[in-house]
C-alpha positions in Angstrom: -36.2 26.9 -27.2 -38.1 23.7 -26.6 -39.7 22.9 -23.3 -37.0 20.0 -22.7 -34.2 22.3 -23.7 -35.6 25.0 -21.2 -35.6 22.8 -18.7 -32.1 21.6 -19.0 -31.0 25.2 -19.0 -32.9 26.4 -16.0 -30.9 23.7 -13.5 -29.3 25.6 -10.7 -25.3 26.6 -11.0 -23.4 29.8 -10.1 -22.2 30.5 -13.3 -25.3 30.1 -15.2 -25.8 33.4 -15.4 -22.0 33.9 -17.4 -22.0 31.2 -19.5 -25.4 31.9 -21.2 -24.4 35.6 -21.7 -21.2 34.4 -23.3 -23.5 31.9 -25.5 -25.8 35.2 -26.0 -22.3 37.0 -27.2 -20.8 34.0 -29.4 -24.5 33.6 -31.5 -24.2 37.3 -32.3 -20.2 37.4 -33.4 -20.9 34.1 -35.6 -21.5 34.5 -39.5 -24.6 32.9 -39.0 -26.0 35.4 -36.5 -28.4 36.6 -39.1 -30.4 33.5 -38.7 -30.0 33.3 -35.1 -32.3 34.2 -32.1 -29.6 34.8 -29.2 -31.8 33.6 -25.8 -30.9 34.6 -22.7 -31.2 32.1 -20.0 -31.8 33.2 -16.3 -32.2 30.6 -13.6 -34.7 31.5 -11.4 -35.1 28.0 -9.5 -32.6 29.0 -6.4 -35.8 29.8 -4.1 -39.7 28.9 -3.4 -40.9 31.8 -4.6 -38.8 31.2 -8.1 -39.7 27.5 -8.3 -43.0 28.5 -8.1 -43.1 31.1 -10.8 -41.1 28.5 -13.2 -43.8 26.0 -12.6 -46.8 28.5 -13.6 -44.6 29.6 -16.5 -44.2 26.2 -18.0 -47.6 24.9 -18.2 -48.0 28.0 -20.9 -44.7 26.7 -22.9 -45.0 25.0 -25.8 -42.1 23.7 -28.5 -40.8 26.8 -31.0 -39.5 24.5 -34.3 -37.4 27.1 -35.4 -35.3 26.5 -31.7 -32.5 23.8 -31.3 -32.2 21.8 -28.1 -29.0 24.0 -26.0 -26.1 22.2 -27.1 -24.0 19.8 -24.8 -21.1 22.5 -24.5 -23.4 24.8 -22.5 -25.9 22.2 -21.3 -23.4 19.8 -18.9 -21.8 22.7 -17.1 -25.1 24.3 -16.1 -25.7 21.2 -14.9 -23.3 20.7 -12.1 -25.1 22.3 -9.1 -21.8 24.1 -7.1 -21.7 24.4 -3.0 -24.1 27.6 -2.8 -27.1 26.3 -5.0 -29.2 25.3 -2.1 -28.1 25.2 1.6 -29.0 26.7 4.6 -25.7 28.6 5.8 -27.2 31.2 7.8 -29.1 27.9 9.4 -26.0 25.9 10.0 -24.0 29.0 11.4 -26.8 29.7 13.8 -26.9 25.7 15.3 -22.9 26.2 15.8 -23.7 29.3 17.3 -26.1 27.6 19.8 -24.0 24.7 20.9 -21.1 27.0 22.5 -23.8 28.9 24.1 -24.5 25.4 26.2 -23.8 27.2 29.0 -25.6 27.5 32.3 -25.4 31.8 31.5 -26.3 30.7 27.7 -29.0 27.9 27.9 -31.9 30.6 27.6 -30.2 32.3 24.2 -29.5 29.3 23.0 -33.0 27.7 22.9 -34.3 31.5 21.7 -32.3 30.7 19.0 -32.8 27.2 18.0 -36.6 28.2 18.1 -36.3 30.9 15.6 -34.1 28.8 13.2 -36.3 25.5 13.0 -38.7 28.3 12.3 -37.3 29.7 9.2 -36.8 26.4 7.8 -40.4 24.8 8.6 -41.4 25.4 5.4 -38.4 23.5 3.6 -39.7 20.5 6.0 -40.2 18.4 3.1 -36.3 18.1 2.3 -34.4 15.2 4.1 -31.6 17.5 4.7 -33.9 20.7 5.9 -35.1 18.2 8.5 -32.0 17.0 9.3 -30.9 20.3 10.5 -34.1 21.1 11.5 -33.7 18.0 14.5 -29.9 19.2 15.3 -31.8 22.3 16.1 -34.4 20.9 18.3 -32.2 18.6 20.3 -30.0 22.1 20.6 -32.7 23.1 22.4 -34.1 20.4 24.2 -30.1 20.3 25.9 -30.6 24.1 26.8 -33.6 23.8 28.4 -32.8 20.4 30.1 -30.1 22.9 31.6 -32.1 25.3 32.7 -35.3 22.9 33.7 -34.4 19.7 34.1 -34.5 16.7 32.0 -37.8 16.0 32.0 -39.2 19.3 30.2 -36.5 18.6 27.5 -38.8 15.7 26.4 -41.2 17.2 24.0 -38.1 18.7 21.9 -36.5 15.4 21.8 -39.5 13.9 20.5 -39.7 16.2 18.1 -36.3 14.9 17.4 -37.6 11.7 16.8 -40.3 12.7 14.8 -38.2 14.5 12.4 -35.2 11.8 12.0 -36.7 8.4 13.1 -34.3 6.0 14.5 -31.9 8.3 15.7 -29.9 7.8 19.0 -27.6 9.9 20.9 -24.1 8.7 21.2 -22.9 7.5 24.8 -19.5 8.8 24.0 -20.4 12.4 24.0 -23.6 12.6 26.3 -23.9 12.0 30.0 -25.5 8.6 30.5 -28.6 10.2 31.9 -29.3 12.6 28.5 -29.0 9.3 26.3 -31.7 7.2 28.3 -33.9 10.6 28.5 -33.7 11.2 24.9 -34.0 7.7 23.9 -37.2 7.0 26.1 -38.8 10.5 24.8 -39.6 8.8 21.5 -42.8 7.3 23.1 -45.6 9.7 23.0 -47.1 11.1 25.8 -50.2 13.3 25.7 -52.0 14.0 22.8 -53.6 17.6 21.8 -54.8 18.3 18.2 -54.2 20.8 15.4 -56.4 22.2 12.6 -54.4 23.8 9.7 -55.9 25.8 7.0 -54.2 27.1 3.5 -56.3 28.3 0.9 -54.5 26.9 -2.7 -52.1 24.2 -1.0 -52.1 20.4 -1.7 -50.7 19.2 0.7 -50.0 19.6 4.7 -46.7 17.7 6.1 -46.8 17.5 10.0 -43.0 16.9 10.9 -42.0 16.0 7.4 -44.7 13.6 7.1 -47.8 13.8 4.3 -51.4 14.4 6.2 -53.5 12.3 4.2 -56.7 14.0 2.8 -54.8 17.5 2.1 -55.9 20.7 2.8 -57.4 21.6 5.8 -56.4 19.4 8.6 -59.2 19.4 11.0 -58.4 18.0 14.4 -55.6 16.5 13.8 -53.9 14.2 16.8 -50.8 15.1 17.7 -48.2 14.7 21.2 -47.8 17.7 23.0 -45.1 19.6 22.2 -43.5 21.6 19.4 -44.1 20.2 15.7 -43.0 21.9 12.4 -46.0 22.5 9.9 -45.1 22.5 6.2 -47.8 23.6 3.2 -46.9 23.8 -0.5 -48.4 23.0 -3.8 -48.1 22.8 -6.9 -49.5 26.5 -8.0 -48.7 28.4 -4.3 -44.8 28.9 -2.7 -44.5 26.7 0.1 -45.1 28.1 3.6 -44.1 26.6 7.1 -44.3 27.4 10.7 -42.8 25.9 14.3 -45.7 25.6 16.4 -46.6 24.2 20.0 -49.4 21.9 20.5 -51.2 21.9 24.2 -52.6 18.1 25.5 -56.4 18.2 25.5 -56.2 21.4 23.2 -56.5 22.1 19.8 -54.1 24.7 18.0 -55.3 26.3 15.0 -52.9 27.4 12.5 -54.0 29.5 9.6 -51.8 30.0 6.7 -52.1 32.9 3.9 -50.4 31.6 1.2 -49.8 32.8 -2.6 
């Protein structure tokens, strides 16, 4: 199989694994078998750690003459990504989760929860729609601990908000008057503190979605106070990510180990 052809075959689709077993079992059945190779396609693209792998593999891959291109007849339907390819359901359950739990007896498991889901996807920061959810998260739990604290202490999570989906606003119709002008005045930053953030092998470091210029490590890096979401990844290493909480007037370090 050429390198193209492999590529086309490898795109990500629920039945990928069927069709290319009933391509393995049609070669074989045909009269012209004998001069056949049947090839056996597996997609391994559906996670970091497969991606990863993929992209080491093909550097080593080079054209095999004797291999046709994978016709159009098998090609186009591997080609239509379905509904489970790549989301984050477990994700989106948990943020449904926290908003009933807005609650004066749930504010506290609420934001427990929110916290631990923006931290499971950190390290697919680097996807528009990962930080999309990511900021539904982390105005979850900015509104649970504005319920529990008051609204000032929910500032830092809506900046992060901010950070994460510039230009969003909160609509009037569906928060009280004084949450809209709260979260709308958090997007100017307060206090600054700095991070340093090392990983061995990655090539780049996003801070809230955003590139740090210069790559890896980030030494002293200025930041508001507050939670951020770190991303690393690279071309040769699977991409890692973490929540973390910078202090004003500190520095946080935050060591990846990455492979």
């Amino acid at each position: 199989m050429t390198r193209g052809a492999a590529k086309h075959a490898t795109n990500p689709g629920a039945g990928a694994l069927t069709l290319c077993l009933f391509a393995v079992l049609a070669a074989l059945a045909s009269p012209a078998a004998a001069d056949e190779r049947p090839v056996l396609v597996i997609d391994a693209t559906g996670s970091d750690e497969g991606r990863a792998m993929v992209a080491r593999i093909e550097k080593h891959l080079g054209p095999d003459p004797l291999l046709a291109p994978v016709p159009d007849l098998f090609r186009l339907p591997l080609a239509a990504p379905t509904g489970t390819d790549t989301s984050w359901k477990a994700e989106e359950a948990t943020l449904a989760e926290t908003r009933k739990l807005l609650t004066p007896i749930g504010y506290r498991q609420a934001a427990a929860m929110a916290q631990d889901a923006q931290n499971r996807l950190a390290r697919f920061a680097d996807d528009p729609a990962a930080r999309a959810l990511i900021a539904e998260l982390a105005l979850v739990q900015g509104l649970a601990v504005a319920g529990e604290r008051g609204l000032d202490a929910a500032r830092p999570y809506f900046l992060l908000v901010h950070r994460l989906t510039p230009g969003r606003t909160l609509d009037p119709g569906r928060y009280p008057p004084e949450v809209v002008r709260t979260f709308a005045e958090s997007a100017v930053t307060g206090a600054t503190g700095r991070v340093t953030i090392t990983a061995v092998g990655a090539t780049e470091i996003l801070i809230d979605g955003v590139v740090v210029p210069g790559g890896e490590p980030v030494e002293n890096h200025p930041v508001p106070a507050g939670p951020h979401i770190i991303t690393v990844r690279g071309e040769r290493v699977v991409s890692a990510g973490r929540r973390i909480d910078a202090i004003a007037a500190n520095t946080v370090r935050v060591p990846f180990e990455i492979v």
